[in-house]
Structures are given as C-alpha cells and as structure tokens.
N, C-alpha and C positions, 0 to 999 in steps of 0.2 A: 408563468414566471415573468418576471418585468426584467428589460436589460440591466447592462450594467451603468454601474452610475456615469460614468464617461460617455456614454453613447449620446451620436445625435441626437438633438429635441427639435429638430425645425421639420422634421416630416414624420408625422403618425407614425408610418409603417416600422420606420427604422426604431422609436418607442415599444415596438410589441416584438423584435426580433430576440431571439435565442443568443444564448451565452456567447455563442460564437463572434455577437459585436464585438466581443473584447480583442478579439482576433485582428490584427494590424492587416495579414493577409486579407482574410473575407469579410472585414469590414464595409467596400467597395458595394460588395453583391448583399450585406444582412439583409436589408430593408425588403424590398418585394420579393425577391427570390423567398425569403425564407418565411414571407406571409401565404407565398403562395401551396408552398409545401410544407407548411406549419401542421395545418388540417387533415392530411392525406393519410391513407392508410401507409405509405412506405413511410412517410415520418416518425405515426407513431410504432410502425412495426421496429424502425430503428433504436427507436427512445427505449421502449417496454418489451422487446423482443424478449430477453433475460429473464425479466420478470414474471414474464408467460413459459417460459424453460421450465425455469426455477418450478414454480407453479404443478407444472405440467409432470417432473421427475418428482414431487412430492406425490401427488393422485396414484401413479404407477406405482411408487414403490408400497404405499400405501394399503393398493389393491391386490399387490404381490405377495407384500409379509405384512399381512393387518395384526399377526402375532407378537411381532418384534420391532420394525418399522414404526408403525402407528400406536406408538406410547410415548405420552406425554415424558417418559423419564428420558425415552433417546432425540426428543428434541430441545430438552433443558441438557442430555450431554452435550449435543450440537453446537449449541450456542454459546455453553462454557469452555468448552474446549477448544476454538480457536480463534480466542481474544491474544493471545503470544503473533500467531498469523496475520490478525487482522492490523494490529497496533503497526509491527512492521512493515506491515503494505504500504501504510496510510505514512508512511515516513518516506517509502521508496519514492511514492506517484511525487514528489514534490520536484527530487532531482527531474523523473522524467520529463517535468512539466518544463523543463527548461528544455530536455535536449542533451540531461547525462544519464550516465548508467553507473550507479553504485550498486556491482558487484559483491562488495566487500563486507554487506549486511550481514551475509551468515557467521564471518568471522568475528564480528564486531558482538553478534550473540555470543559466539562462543570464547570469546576472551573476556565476555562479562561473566558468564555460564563462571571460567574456570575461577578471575579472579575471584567472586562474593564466597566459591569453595574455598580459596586460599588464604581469604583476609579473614573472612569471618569464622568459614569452617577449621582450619588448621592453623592459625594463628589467633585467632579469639578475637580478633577487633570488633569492636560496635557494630550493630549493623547501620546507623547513620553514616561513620566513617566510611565502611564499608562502600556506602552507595553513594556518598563523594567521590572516591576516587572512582569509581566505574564510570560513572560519569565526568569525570574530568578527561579518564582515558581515553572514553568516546569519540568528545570532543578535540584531544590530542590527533588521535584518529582522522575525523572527518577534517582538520587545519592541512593536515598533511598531503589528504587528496584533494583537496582545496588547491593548496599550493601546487603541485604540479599539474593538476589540470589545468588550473584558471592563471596561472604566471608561466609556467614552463612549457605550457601549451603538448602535453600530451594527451590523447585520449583520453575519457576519463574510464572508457571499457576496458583498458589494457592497464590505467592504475587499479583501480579498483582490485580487479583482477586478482592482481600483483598483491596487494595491499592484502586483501581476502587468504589467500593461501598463505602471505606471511604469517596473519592471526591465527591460522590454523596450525599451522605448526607453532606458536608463539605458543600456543593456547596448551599444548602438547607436551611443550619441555617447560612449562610453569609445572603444571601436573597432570598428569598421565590416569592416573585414579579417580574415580566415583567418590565425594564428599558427601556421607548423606545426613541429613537432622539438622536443616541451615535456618536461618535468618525465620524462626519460630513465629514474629509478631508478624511478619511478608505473606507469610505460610497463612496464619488464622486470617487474616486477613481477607485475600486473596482467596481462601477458598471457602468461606463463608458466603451464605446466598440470599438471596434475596427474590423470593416469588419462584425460588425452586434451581435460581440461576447463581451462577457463579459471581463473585462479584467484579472477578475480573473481565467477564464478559460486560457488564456498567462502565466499565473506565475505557474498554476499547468502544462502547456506544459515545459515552464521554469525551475523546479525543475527534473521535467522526463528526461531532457535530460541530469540535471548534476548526476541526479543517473547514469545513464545508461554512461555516463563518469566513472565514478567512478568504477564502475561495471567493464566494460569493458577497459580501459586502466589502473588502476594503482595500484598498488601492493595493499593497501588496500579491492580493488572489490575482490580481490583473495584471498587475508587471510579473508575474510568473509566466502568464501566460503570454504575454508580449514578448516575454525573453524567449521561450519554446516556438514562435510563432517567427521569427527573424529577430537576432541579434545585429545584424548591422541596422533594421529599420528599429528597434529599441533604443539603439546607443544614438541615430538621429533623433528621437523623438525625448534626448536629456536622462535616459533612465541608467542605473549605474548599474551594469550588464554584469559587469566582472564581480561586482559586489554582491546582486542577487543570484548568480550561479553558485558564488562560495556559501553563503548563506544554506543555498539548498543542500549541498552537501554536507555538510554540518547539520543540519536537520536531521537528515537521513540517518548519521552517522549515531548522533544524539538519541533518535527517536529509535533506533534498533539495539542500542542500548537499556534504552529502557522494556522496551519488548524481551531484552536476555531477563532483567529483573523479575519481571512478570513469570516468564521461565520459573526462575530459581523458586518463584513465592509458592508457584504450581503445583511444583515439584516437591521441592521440600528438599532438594541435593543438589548437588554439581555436578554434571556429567561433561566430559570434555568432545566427546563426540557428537552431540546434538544438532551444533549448527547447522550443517550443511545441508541439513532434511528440509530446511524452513528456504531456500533460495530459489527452488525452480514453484514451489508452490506462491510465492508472495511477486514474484513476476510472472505469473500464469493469468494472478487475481488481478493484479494491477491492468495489465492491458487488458483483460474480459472488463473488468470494469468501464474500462475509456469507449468499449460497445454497447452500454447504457446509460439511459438519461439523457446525458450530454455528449452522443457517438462522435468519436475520434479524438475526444478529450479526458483525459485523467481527469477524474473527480472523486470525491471523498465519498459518496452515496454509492457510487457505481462500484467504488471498490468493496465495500460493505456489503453488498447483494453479490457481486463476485464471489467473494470470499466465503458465505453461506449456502451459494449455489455448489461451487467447486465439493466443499466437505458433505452435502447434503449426497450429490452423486455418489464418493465416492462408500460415505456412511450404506446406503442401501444397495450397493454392489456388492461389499463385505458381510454385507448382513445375506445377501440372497446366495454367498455360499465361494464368491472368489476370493483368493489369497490375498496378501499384502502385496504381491505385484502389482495389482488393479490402480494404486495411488500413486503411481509414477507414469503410468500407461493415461489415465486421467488428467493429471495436471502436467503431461508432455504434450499431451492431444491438445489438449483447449490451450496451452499457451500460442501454440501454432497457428489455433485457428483465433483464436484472439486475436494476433498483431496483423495475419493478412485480414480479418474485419476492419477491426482499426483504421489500418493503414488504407483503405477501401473508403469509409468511409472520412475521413480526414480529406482524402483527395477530391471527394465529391460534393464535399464543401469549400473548395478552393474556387474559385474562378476559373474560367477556359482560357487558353490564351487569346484566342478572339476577342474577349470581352475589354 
C-alpha cells in the first residue's frame, strides 16, 4: 500500500511507510523503522494474524460438523445476518478513531427499533416520514453528546453512558410492546438476496468500502486519525479538533441509527428490547479489528473481518452443541483480548523515549 498523501517525499523509505505516517506521534520513526519491519514475519504476523484465525476456526469447524457447518446455506446465513452489527461497528470505530467512546449506540438502535414501531406501525405514517424523523432524532441525539463532550468538557464514556440508558428507558415508556408487520417495502427490500445473500449484507459491504475511502484517500480519514493520535499537536498543526470530534459523534450516532433501520427492515417488527445485545459485540469487533491490517488502529477492513471472525466462532460453537451463553463468553473474551492487543501494539509503534 503506498502512504498517505501527506507524508514526506524527500526520502524513499518514508514514500513506502505504512498507514501509520499519518500518525503525528510515529511519524518521526515511519521511514526506516517501518522498512525495516515492513518484511518480517512479526509484521505480517501482525497485519494477517486474524485473517489466519478467521481461516483456521473455519477448517476446524468444518472438520468437526461437515454436516451442518460446512453448507453453503450456513455461510450465506452468516453473512446476512450480521449486516445490523457490521453497519454499527463501522459507525462506532469513527468516534474511537478520535479518542471517544459512544456508549450510547445501543440505545440510539433502540429508540429507532421503538420509534419506526410507533410512527409507522401504530400510527400509520409513511414509512419516508417515518425514516426522517428517526433520523433527525439520531442526529438530535448525537448534537447532544456532542455538546457536552466537546463544550462542557465531560467524558464522553460517562455521557454516552448516561445518554444510552436514558434511550433505554425512553425507548420503554414510548412502547413497551412488540410492533410486528412494519415498514413492508424495508422488509422486501432488505431481505431479498442476491447470489444467495441478503441484501442487507451488500449495503454493510457497501458502507465498508466508503469508510475505508474515506480513511484512506482523503484528508478527512487523516485528521481523524491526527485527532486520535494528539489533540494538542492537531489543534498546533490548524486542524479544527473540537469540530472533528463533534463530527464523529454525530456519525456514530447517525450511522446506528441507521443500522436500527436495517433492524426494523430485518425483522419485519419493533421490538423494544433488542438493543442492548448489539453493544458489547460491536466494541469487541471494533477493537479485534484495530489488530488487523493496520494493528493498533481502527479501520474499516479490520472491523469487517472482526465482525465475520467474532459470528463465524460463535456460529460453530452453537452448532457443535453449546447453548446461547457461548455468545457473551465469546465477545467478552475477545473484547478483552482485543484492547490489551491493541493497546500492545499501538505502543510498539510509538517511539521509545530515547529516540
């Protein structure tokens, strides 16, 4: 992969260094360090480790239940089935990429979940209408934790938080009841397939590939990562910090909105209870992901193989005879072991203080 467009041109080395140029901290060390360890086996063990996982739990489960496992229909469910996960992953890794935590994702599902039951399904509105205001609300949402993060200067793990449990109960005393038979054009939509596959699983390949645009070609994918990398040396280098945190959170907020959508189109009902299943799995995937490809950093690819690795385990545990406990024991374990990788590898990419 070639750097990023900012990166030095007056020396080779620094021309063929990894993502991490964009990096204000390791920019200092890209150039030979990261030619010299470009090649290596720990390099790519880093990059692809995942990917060899991933790989490796498919073979096993394979050879364990070639009856059940290995049919083409349980890896078109695989794939369709967690485009709602994948969508809001890929909304989460955006805040992270600065350096916040929106918590508040699961509620932000489920007050979308409740309203499109209450506008559309118990009130009759359009489903256009319908999906304006959810998305207005989103957005109302993510200004709000905006605001007290990035002006009031709270946490954003403790609004969030806050904010999260408020929608939950909001979501609660809107309606309490199952809405089922909604938004019918979402529905065919949505679960109409394409080569066996859902098609909501296309729209979450679909959003992956414009993050990972964004990301990787244009000045924005870089001031995220400049913001997540130091905010005082961002705000020296002219970039408007305060303005691309709010930004992300708004994203976030926006982009898990849409993912309740997705939900509802799924589904075919409103459930008030849903959300809160989707919170420890979509920060497990997020940071498993930032240990691929581009280790120690949220990217759009990485959370995409995350997210297919994480269901792929937990798909052929279920199938080899454990209960539903197995998927909280899963994406509690790997979230754990995701952030101390992460956090391991981020640090190993930092300069020494010597240096």
């Amino acid at each position: 992969m070639t750097g990023p467009a900012h990166a030095p041109t007056d020396q080779p080395a620094r021309e063929q260094a990894p993502p991490d140029a964009a990096n204000p901290e390791v920019a200092a060390v890209g150039g030979s360090n990261a030619r010299r360890r470009g090649m290596s086996v720990g390099a790519i063990a880093d990059r692809y480790g995942l990917l060899v996982a991933w790989a490796i739990v498919i073979v096993v489960f394979s050879i364990l239940l070639p009856e059940t496992f290995l049919r083409i229909e349980n890896f078109q469910t695989i794939l369709g089935s967690q485009a709602v996960l994948l969508v809001l992953t890929l909304g989460l890794i955006v805040p992270l990429t600065v350096n916040e935590f929106d918590l508040s994702i699961a509620g932000v599902i489920n007050i979308t979940v409740v309203l499109m039951g209450f506008l559309n399904g118990v009130h009759g509105w359009p489903l256009a209408q319908s999906l304006v205001a959810v998305l207005l609300v989103a957005v109302f949402i993510g200004a709000v934790n905006a605001f007290l993060t990035v002006k009031i200067g709270i946490q954003s793990i403790i609004v969030t938080l806050g904010m999260g449990t408020l929608l939950q109960g909001l979501a609660l005393g809107i309606n309490a009841n199952a809405v089922p038979n909604l938004a019918q054009p979402l529905v065919d939509v949505l679960r109409s397939t394409l080569f066996g596959i859902q098609i909501a699983f296309y729209c979450g390949l679909a959003l992956t590939i414009l993050t990972w645009y964004v990301y990787r070609y244009t000045p924005l994918g870089r001031y995220l990562y400049f913001v997540g990398a130091g905010r005082d040396v961002a705000r020296l280098a002219g970039l408007r910090v305060d303005a691309i945190r709010t930004g992300a959170l708004l994203t976030s907020s926006t982009v898990a909105a849409l993912a309740g959508i997705m939900l509802v189109g799924l589904l075919g009902s409103a459930d008030p209870n849903v959300g809160p299943s989707f919170l420890l799995p979509a920060f497990a995937a997020a940071f498993l992901g930032a240990t691929v490809l581009q280790p120690g950093r949220f990217n759009p690819w990485g959370t995409f193989i995350a997210v297919y690795f994480l269901v792929t385990g937990i798909t052929g545990l279920q199938l080899f005879g454990l209960s539903s406990w197995i998927e909280n024991v899963f994406y509690g374990g790997s979230l754990v072991v995701a952030v101390a990788v992460a956090q391991i590898l981020r640090r190993r990419g930092e300069p020494s203080s010597g240096q």
